[in-house]
C-alpha positions as CSV (number, residue, x, y, z in Angstrom):
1,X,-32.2,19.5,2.9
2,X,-33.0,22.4,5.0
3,X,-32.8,20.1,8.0
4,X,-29.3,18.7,7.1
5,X,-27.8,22.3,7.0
6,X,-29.2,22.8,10.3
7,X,-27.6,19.9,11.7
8,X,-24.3,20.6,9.8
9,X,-24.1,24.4,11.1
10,X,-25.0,23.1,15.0
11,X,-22.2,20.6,14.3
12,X,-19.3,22.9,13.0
13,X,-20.0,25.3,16.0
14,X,-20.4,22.3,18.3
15,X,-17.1,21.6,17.5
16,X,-15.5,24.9,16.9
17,X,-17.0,26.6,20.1
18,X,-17.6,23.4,22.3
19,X,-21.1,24.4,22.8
20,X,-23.1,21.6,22.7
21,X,-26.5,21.4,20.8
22,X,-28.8,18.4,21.1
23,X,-30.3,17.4,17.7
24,X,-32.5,14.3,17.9
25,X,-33.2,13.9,13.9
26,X,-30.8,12.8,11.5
27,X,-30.9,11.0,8.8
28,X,-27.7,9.4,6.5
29,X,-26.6,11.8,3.9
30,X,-26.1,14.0,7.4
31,X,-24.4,11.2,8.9
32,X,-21.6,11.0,6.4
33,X,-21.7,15.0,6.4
34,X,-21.4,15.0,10.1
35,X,-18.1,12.5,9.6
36,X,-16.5,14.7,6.9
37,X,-16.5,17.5,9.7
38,X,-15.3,15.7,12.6
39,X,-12.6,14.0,10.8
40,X,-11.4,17.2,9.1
41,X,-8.5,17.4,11.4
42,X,-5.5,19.4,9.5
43,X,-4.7,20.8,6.1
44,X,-4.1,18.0,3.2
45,X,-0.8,16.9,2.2
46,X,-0.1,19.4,-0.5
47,X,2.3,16.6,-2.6
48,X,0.2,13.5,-1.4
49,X,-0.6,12.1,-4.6
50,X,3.4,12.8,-5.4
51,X,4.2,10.5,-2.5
52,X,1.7,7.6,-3.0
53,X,3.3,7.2,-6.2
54,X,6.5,5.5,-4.5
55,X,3.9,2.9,-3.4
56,X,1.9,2.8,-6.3
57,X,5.3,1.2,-8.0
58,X,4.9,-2.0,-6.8
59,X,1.7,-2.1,-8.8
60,X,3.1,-0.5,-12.0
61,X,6.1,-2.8,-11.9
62,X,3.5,-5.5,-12.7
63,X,4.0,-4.1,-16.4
64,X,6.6,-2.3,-16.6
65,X,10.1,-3.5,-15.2
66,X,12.2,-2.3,-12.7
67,X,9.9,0.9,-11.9
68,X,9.3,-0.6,-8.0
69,X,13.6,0.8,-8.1
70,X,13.1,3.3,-10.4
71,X,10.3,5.3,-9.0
72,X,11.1,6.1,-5.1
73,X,14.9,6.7,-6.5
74,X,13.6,9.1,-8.6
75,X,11.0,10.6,-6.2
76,X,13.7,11.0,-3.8
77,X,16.3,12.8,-5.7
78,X,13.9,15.4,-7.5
79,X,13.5,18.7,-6.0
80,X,10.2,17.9,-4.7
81,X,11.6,15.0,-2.7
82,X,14.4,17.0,-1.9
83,X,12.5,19.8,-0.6
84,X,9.4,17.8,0.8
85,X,10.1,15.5,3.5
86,X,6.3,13.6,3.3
87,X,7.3,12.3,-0.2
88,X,11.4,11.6,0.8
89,X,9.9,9.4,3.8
90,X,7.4,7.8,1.3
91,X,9.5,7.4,-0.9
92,X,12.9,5.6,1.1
93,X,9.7,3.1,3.0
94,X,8.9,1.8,-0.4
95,X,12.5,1.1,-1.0
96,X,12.9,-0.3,2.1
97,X,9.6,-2.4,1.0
98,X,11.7,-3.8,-1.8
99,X,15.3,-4.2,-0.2
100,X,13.3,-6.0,2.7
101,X,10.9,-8.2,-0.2
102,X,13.9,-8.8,-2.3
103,X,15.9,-10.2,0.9
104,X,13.3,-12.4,2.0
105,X,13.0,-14.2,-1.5
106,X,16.8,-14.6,-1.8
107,X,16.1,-16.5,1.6
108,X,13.3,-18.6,0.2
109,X,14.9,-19.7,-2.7
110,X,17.0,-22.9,-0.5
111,X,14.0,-23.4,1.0
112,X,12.3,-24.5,-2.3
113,X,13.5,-27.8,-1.9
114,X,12.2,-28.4,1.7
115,X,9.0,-27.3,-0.2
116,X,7.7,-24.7,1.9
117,X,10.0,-22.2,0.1
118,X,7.1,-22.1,-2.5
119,X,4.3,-21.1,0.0
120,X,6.7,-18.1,1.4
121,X,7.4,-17.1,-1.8
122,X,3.4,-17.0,-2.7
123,X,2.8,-15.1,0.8
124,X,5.6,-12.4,-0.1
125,X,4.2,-11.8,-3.1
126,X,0.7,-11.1,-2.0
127,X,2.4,-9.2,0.8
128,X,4.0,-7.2,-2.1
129,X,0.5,-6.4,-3.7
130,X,-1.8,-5.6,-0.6
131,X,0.6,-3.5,1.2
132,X,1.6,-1.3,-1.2
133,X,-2.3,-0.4,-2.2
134,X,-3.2,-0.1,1.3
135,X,0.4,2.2,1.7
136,X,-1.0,4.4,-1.2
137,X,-4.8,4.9,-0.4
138,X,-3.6,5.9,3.0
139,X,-0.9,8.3,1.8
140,X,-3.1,9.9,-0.4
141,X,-5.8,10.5,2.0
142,X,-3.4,12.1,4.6
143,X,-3.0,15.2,6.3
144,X,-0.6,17.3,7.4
145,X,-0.5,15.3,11.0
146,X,-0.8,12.5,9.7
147,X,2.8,10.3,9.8
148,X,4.0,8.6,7.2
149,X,2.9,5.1,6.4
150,X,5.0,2.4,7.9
151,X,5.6,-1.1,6.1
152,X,4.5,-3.6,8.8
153,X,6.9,-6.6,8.9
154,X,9.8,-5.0,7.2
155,X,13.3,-4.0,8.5
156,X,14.6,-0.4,7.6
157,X,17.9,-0.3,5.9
158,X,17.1,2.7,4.6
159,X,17.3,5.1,7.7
């Protein structure tokens, strides 16, 4: 254990001073502990969780109805969407996430009868499930610097 706070400390002022110290032994609880300090970057989003709850929608509207609308709406007109700008911008990409989704379905529907309609349809709506997880483990893990999570694939009514 000893041996793993030495190699911490030599890391944190490697990094901080830009001195650098050779250590030969390491081992991997000191490998993960020498990843948590070189990723550290900035401060963490202070409303993070907040804003990964506009992705998180998709998922809850699974169950419950009308909450992928419901949600950013909401997120974006309360005062901490008002005021924060991180869970605004979250907030208006998971509705552009939907207005996009929702489009592209109303475009499938003719294309039922050709029969490839119903494999577009099946794509969007594994789109619609793996996106928005991957959107909210990535919001909440943000920082400060870190930009806000774009939709990959979608247009942006919502500007």
């Amino acid at each position: 254990m000893a041996v793993d706070r030495h190699i911490l400390v030599a890391m944190t002022d490697e990094i901080n001073t830009g001195n650098e110290s050779h250590v030969t032994e390491m081992n991997a609880d000191s490998a993960s502990s020498a990843a948590v300090v070189e990723s550290g970057g900035g401060a963490v989003q202070p409303n993070a969780s907040l804003a990964s709850l506009a992705h998180w929608s998709f998922i809850i509207g699974l169950v419950v109805p009308f909450s992928a609308l419901i949600i950013p709406l909401v997120l974006m007109n309360i005062q901490a969407g008002k005021d924060d700008k991180f869970v605004f911008e979250n907030a208006k990409e998971a509705l552009n996430l939907l207005i996009a989704s929702f489009t592209a379905m109303i475009c499938c529907i003719p294309l039922i009868f050709v029969f490839i309609g119903i494999f577009l349809l099946i794509a969007i709506a594994i789109c619609l499930i793996i996106f928005p997880i991957i959107a909210a483990c990535q919001t909440m893990s943000s920082t400060m610097d870190t930009p806000v999570y774009r939709y990959p694939m979608i247009f942006r009514l919502i500007k």
